[in-house]
N, C-alpha and C positions, 0 to 999 in steps of 0.2 A: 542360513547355515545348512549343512547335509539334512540337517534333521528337523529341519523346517522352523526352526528358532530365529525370529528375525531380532538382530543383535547390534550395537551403533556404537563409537567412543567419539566421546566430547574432545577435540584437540584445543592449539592454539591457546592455552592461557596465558602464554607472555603477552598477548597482546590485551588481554581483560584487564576493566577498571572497574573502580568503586562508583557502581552512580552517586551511592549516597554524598559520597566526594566532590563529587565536579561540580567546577563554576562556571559561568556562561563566557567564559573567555573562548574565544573562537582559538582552536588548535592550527596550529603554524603546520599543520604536515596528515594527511590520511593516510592509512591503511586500510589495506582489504584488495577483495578483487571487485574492478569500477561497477561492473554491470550488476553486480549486488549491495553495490554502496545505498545506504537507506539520503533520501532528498539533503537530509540536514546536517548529514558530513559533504555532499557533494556541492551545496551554497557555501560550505565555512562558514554560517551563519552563526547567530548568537544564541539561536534556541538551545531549551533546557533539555539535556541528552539523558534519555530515559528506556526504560524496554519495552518502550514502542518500537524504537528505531529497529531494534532486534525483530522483532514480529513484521515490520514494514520488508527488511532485507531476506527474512523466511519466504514472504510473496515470492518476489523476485527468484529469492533458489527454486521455487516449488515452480513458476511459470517456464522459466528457464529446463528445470527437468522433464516438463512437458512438451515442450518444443524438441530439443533435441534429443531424450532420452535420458533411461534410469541405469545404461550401463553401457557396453560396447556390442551386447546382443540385440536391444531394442533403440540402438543410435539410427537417426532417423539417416538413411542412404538416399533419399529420393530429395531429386535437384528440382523438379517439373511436378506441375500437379497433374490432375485428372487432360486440364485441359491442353496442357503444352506448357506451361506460365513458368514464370521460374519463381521460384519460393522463395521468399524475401517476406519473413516472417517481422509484424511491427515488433518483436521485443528484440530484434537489433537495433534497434535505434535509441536501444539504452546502454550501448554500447560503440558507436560506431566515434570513429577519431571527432573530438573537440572539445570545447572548453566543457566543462563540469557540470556549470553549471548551464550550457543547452539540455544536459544530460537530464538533469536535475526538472528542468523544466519540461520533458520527455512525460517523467513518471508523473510529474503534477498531473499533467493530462492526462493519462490513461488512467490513475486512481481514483480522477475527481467525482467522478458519476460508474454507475454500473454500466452502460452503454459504452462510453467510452471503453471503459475495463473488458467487456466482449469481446471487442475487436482483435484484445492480445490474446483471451480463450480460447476463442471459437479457430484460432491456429495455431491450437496446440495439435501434438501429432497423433491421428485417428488410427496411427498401426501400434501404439503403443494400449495394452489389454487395461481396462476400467480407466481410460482417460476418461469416459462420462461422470468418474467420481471424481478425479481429483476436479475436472473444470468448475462442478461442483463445490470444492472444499474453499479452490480460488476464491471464488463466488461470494463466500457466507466469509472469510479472513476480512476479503476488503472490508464487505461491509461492517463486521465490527470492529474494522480497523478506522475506514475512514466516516460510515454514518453515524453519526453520533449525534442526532439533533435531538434527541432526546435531554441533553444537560444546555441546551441553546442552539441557534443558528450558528452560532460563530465558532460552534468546536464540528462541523460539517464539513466534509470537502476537503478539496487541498489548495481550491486557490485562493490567492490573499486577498480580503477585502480591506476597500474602502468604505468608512461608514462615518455618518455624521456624529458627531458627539458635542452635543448641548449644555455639556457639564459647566465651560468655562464663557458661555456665550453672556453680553450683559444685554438684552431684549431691549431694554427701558433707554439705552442713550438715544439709537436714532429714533425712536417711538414718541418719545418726551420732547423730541425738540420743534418748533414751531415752523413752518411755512414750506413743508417738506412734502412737493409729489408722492403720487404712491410708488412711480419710479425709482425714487431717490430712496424713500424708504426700502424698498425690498434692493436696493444694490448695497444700502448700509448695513441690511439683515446679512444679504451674505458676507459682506466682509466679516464680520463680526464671529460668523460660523467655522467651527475649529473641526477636524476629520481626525480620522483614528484609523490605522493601519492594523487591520486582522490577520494575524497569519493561521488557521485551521491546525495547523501541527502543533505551534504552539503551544496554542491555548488547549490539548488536548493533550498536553505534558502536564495539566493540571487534577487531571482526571486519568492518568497513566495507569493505576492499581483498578479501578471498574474496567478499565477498555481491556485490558491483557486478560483479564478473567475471562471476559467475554472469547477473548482472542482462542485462553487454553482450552476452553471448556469447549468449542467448536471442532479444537485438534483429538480432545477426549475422547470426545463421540463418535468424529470418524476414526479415530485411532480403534475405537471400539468395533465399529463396523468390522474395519480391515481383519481385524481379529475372529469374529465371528466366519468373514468367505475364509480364511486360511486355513479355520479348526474343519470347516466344511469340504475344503478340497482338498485337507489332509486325509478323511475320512473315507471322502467316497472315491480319492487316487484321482482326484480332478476332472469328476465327471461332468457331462454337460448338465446336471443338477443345480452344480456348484456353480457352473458358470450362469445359469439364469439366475440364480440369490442374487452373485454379483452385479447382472445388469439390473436388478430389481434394486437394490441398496444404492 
């Protein structure tokens, strides 16, 4: 605003629902704009739709605003980089013409690891002022969006495991039965072995209320930061003072 009040309004609530409401029935139809669609509307899969998805599609807006800009003053105008190249930033490719769900399998990639997740960072746009904070803020959302090994391996990551599960296996048939190779024994072990489909998003719709805490309380902080360079360049009329905090923060 004129007077340095930074101000927001919530739109869209025809489209909001009740999570507490929903069933895992997969929805016949998406809304939204694609390249912010969170992975688990973009499969039509059956997971449990929670305010992760919201905090997953926040990424997205927030890497998106770093790439191209936070307005029509800092909209990135350069087609070439340093070297000549032409700019073909990877977070088009969470958008570019095809099925959904390649889309979908886009973000798996880039969220599953922080390395991968660099790659869409480190090309966000360097003309836009304290991009070293938001790559920053990027940074620490994944992580407490998608590392979560701390409640187990399997609420980690975004891609789907395969894993053995011994629950229903009965050990004692081919073990118990007489004149049997060790060959034959270990081909009757594996049949006998039953596998379990992990999907990470999932199973971290189980843990939805820890993981967003993490998620808000990360926004808090830098929301706090933000607050502090603003009260500081309101003060000193935006002097280069102000601007070293900022590159310190």
């Amino acid at each position: 605003m004129m007077d340095g009040a930074v101000k927001g309004m919530l739109i869209d609530y025809d489209h909001a629902i009740n999570l507490d409401s929903q069933s895992r029935t997969v929805r016949s139809e998406r809304s939204g704009t694609l390249q912010f669609l969170p992975i688990n509307d973009l499969e039509g899969n059956n997971n449990t739709r929670t305010v992760l998805d919201d905090c997953e599609a926040l990424i997205y807006v927030l890497a998106w605003l770093g790439t191209f800009g936070f307005s029509t003053e800092t909209l990135c105008t350069k087609e070439v980089d340093y070297w000549g190249e032409e700019i073909k930033p990877l977070i088009c490719e969470w958008h570019m013409p095809g099925p959904y769900v390649t889309i979908a399998k886009k973000k798996r990639t880039y969220l599953n690891c922080s390395d991968g997740f660099s790659d869409i960072v480190r090309h966000l746009n360097p003309d836009i002022k304290d991009i070293n904070m938001l790559q920053c803020l990027l940074h620490d959302l994944r992580a407490a969006l998608v590392d979560n090994a701390e409640f187990g391996p399997e609420f980690a990551g975004t891609f789907v495991k395969t894993v053995y599960d011994n629950t229903n296996d009965d050990l004692s048939v081919p073990v118990s039965r007489p004149g049997l190779t060790s060959f034959e024994r270990h081909v009757l072990l594996l049949k006998n072995h039953t596998y379990q489909r992990i999907d990470p998003i999932e199973k971290r719709a189980e843990k939805a209320s820890e993981i967003s805490k993490k998620f808000v309380d990360i926004l808090d902080k830098y929301a706090d930061d933000c607050r502090g360079i603003l009260d500081d360049q309101s003060r000193t009329g935006g002097s280069s003072e102000a601007s070293e905090q900022s590159d310190d923060v």
